[in-house]
GUMAR-571732 format. One record per atom (N, C-alpha, C): x, y, z; residue in one letter. Coordinates in steps of 0.02 Angstrom, whole numbers, plus 50000, padded with zeros to 5 digits. Atoms other than C-alpha are relative to their C-alpha. Example, Ala and Ser with C-alpha at 12.3 -4.5 7.8 and 13.67 -1.06 7.14 Angstrom:
GUMAR-571732
500454994150000A;506154977550390A;500455006050000A;499584994149997S;506844994750357S;499615005550037S;
***
This chain:
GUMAR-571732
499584994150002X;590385592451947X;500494999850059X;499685000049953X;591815593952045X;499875006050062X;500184994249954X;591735599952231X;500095005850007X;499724994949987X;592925611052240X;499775006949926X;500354994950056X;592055620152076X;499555003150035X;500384997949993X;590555619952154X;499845005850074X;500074994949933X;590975626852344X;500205007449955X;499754994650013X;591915640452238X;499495003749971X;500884995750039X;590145646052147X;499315001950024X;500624999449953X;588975642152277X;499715006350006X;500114992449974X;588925659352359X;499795003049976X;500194995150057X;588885665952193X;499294999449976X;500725001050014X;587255659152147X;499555000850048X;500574999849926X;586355659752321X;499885007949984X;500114992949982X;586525677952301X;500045004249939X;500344996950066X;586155680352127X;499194999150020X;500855003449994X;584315670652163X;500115005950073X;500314993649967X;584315681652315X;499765005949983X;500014992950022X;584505699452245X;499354997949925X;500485003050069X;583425690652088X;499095000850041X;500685002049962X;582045686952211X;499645006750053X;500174993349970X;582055705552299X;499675003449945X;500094994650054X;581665711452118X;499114998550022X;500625004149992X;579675707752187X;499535005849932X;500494996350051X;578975724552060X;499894999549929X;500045005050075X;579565719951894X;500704998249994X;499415003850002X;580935708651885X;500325000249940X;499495001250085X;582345710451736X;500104995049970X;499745008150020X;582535698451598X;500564996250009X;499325005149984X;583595683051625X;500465003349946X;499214997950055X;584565687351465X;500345004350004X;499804994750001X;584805704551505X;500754997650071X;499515001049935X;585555699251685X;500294993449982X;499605006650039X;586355683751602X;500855005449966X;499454995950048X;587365698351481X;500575003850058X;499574995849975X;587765709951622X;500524996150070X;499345002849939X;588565695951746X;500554995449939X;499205000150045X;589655689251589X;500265007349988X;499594993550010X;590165707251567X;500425000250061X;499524999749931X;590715706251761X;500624995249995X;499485005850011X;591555688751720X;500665004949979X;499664995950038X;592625698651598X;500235006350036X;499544993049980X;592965715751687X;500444997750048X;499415002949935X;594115703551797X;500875003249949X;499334997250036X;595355709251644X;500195007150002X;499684993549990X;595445726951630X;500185003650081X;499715000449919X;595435725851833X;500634999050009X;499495004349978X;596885715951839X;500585001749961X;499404996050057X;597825725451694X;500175007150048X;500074995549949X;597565740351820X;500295000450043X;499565000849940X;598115732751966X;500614998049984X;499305001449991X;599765726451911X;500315008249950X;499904994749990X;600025744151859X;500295005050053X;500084994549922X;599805750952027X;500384995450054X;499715004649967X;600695736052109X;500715000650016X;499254999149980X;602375740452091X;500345007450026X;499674993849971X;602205759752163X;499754997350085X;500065002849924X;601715749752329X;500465004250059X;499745000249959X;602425753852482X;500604991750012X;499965006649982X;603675739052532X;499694996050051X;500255001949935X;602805726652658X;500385000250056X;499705000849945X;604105721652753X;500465005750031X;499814997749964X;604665738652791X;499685004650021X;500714996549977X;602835747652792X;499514996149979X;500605005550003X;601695734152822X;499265004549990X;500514995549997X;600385747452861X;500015005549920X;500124998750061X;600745756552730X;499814999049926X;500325004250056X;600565744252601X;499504997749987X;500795002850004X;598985737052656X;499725004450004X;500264991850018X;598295754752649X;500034998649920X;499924999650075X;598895756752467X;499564992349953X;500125004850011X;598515739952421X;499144999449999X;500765001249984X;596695739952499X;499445005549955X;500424995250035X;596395755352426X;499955005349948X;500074998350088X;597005759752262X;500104993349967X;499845007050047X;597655743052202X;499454995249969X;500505005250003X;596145733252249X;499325004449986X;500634995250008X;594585747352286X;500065003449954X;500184992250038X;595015760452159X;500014995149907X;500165003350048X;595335748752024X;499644995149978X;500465005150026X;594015735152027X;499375002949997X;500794996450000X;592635744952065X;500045007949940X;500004996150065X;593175758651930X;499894997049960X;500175001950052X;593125746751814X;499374994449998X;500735003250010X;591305738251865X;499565006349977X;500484992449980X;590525755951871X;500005000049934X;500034996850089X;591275760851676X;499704993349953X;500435004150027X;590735743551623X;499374999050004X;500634999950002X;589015743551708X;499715005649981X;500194997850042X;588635758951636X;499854998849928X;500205001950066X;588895754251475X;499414994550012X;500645004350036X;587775738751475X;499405001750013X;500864997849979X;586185747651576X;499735006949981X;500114993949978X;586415766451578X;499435002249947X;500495000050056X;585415767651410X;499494994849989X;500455006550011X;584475752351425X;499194998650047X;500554998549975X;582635753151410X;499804997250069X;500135005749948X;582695737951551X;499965005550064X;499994996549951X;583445751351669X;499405006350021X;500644994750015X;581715759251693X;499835001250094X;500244998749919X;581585759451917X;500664999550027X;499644997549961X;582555762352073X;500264994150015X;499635008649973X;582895743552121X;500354998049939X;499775001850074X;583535740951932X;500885001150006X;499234998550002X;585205749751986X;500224993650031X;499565004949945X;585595737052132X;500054994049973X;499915005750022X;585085721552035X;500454998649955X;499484997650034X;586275726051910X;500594998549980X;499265000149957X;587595728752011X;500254995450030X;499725004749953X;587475714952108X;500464994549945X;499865005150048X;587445704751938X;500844998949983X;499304997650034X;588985713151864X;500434999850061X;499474999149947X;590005713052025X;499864990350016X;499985006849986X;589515694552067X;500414995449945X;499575004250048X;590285689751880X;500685002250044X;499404995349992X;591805699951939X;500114995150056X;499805006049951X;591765688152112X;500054993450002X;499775007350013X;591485672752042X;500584998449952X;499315000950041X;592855671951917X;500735002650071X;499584997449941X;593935679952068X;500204991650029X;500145005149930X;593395666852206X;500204993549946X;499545006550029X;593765651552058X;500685000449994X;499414997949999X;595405658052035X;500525000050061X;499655001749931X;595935658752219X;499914992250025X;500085007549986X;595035642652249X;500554995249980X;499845005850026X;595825632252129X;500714999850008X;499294998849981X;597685641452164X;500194998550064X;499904999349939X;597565639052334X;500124992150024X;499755006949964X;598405621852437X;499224997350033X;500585004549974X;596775619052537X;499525004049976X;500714997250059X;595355622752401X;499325000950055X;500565000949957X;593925617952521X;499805005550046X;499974995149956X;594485629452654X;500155006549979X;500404993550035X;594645643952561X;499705001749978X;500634998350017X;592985643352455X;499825001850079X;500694999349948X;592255641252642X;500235006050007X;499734993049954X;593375657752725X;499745004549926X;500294994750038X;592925666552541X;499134999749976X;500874998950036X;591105661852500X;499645002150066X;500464996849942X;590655669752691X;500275007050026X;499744994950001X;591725683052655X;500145006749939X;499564995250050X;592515690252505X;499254999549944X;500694999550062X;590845684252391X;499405007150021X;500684997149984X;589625693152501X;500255006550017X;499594995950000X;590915708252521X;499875001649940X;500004995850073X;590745711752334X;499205002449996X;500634999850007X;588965709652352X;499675005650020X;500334993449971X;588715723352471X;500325004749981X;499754996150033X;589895734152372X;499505002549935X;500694999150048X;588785731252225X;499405005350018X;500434996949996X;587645738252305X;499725006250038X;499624994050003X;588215752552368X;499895003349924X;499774998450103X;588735754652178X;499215001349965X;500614999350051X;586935752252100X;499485003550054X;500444995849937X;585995761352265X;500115007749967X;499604994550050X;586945776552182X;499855003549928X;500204999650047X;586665775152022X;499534998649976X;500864999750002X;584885772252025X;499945009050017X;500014991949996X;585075792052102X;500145001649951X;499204997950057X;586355796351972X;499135001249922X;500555002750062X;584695788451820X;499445005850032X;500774998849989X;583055795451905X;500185006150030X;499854995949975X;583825810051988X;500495006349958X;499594993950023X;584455823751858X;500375004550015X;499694994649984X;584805836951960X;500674999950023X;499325003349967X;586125827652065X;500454995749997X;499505006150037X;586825816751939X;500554998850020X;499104998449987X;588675822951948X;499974996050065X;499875001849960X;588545820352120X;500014992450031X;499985005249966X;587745803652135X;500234995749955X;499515005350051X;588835794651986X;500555002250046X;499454999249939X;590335802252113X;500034994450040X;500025004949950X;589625792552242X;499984992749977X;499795007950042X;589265778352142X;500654995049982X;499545004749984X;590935774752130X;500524999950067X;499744997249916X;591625784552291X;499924994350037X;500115003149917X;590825772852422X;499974992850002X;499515008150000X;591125756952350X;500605000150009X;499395001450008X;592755760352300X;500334999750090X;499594999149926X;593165766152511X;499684994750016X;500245007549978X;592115751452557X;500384993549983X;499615004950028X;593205740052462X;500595002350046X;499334999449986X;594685749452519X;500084996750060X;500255003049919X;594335747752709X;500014993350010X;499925008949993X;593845729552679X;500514997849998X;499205001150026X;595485726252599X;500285001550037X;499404996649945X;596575735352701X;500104998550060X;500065001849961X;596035729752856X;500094991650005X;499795009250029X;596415712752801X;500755000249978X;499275000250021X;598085716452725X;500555003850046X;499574999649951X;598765727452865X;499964992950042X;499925005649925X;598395712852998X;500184995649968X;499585004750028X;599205700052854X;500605001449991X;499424998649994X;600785710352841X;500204999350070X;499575001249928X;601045712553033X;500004993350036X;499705007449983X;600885693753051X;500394997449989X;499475002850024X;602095691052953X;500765002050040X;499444999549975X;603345698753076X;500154996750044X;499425003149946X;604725693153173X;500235002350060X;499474999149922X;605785693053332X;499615005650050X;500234996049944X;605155708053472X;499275001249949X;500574995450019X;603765714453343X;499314994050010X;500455003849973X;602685698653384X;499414999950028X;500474997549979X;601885701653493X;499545007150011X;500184993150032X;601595720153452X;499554997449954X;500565004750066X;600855711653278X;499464999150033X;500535005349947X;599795701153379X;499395002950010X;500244996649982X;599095711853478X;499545004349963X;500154997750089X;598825724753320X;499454996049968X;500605006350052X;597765710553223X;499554998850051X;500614999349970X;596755708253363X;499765003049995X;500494993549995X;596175724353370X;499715001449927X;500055000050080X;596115725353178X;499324994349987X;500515004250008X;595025709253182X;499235001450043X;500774997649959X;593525716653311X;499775004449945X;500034995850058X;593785730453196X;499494999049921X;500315002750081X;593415722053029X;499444997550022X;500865003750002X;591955711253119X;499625005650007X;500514992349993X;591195728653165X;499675002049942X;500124998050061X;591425735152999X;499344997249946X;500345004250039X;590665720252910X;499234997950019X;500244998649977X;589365720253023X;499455006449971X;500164991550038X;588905739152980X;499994999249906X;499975000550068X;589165734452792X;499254995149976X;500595004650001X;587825719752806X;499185004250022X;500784996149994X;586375731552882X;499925007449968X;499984994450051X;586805747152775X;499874995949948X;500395002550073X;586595736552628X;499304997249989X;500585002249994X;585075728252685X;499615007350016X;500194994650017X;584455744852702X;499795003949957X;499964997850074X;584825751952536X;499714995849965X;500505001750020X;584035738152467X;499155001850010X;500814999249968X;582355739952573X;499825007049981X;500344993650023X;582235760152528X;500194999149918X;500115001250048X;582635755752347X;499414996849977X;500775004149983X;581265742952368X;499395005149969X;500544995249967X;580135755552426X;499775005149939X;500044996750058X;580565767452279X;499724998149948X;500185003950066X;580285756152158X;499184999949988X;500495001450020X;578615752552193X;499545006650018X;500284991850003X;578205772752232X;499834999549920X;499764999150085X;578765774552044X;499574996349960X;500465003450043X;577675760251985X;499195001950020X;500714997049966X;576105768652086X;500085006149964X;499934992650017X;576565785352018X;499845000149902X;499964999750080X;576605778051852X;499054999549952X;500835002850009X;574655773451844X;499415005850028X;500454994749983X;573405789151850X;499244999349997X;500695001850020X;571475786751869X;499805004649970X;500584994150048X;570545795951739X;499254997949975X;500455001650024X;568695794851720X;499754992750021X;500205004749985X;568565778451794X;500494995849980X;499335003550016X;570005772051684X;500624999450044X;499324999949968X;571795768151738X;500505000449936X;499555000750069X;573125775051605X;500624999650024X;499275001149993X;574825770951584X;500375005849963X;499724992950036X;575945787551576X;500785000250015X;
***
């Protein structure tokens, strides 16, 4: 198989078998999570029908760099990719007997958002002059960026399923705190790529700017990596409440209720 295929997929699979291998209470069938990361493959279209929608009420860069990578980060890119994982992963789980515990949302999510990154990440790969070096800068970035969006996204909507009362609220969030999580990501990446791009006195202004932008984003990403590892571990936790809760001793028996 060619390399440059495979650096571009890597990521994607390390961290399917990861999130696969957290499922430790009852793990979802392959086919099911087979269906819902080709559904992700695929929502790269109505994403991308979306964004070039929203692409041309932009700000201009070169005369609001900041402004654009704002807009850009966070309707172009956050409001429309993650709107359209959320209305697709509903459909394939929200009714689906599979979706029966609290870890069920995140695995999900990760699935359906990882199709959504790997079709992405081949696409930049293979467009891009040095293939190699952008799988590496995107499979330690932009893959594992969707990943913790995901899960955000299905942390949520595990509330949203098992939590009646506060549905409304936590399908909101469900797509709320990905979508600003995406934005942020984005944005903070696309302001400090517009003000590089300037010229003559603003230079070093730029410069300067992107430095601070780049502590910034490592902070962020940082904070994104142990909030998600988080949300996994009390999903975790839930899950296997829920499967204890589910088993009552009666009489000496153990029934299933």
């Amino acid at each position: 198989m060619n390399i440059v295929l495979i650096s571009a997929i890597l990521p994607v699979v390390l961290l399917l078998i990861f999130i696969y291998r957290k499922d430790k209470n009852d793990p979802e069938p392959i086919g099911k999570l087979l269906l819902t990361f080709f559904v992700g493959c695929l929502s790269v279209l109505p994403a991308s029908l979306l964004e070039s929608l929203l692409m041309p009420l932009a700000p201009s860069a070169a005369r609001f760099p900041v402004l654009n990578g704002i807009f850009d980060g966070y309707l172009v890119a956050g409001f429309s990719e993650e709107l359209c994982k959320l209305l697709l992963l509903m459909w394939v789980i929200w009714r689906s007997p599979q979706f029966d515990e609290y870890f069920d949302g995140i695995v999900y999510a990760v699935y359906l958002s990882l199709g959504f990154a790997c079709v992405e990440n081949v696409s930049y790969v293979f467009g891009s002059a040095d293939a190699l070096s952008t799988a590496f800068m995107r499979g330690i970035l932009a893959v594992p960026a969707h990943f913790l969006f995901a899960v955000a996204m299905g942390y949520y909507l595990s509330l949203a399923k098992f939590d009646p009362a506060g549905r409304r609220r936590h399908l909101l969030h469900a797509f709320l705190y990905p979508m600003l999580l995406h934005g942020t990501y984005d944005a903070l990446l696309m302001v400090s790529s517009n003000l590089s791009a300037g010229s003559g006195d603003e230079n070093t202004v730029a410069a300067l700017v992107c430095s601070v932008l780049f502590v910034i984003f490592v902070v962020f990403d940082i904070r994104l990596w142990r909030r998600g590892m988080k949300r996994i571990k009390t999903m975790q936790q839930r899950s296997r409440q829920q499967g204890f809760n589910r088993l009552r001793p009666f009489d000496g028996f153990t029934w299933n209720v």
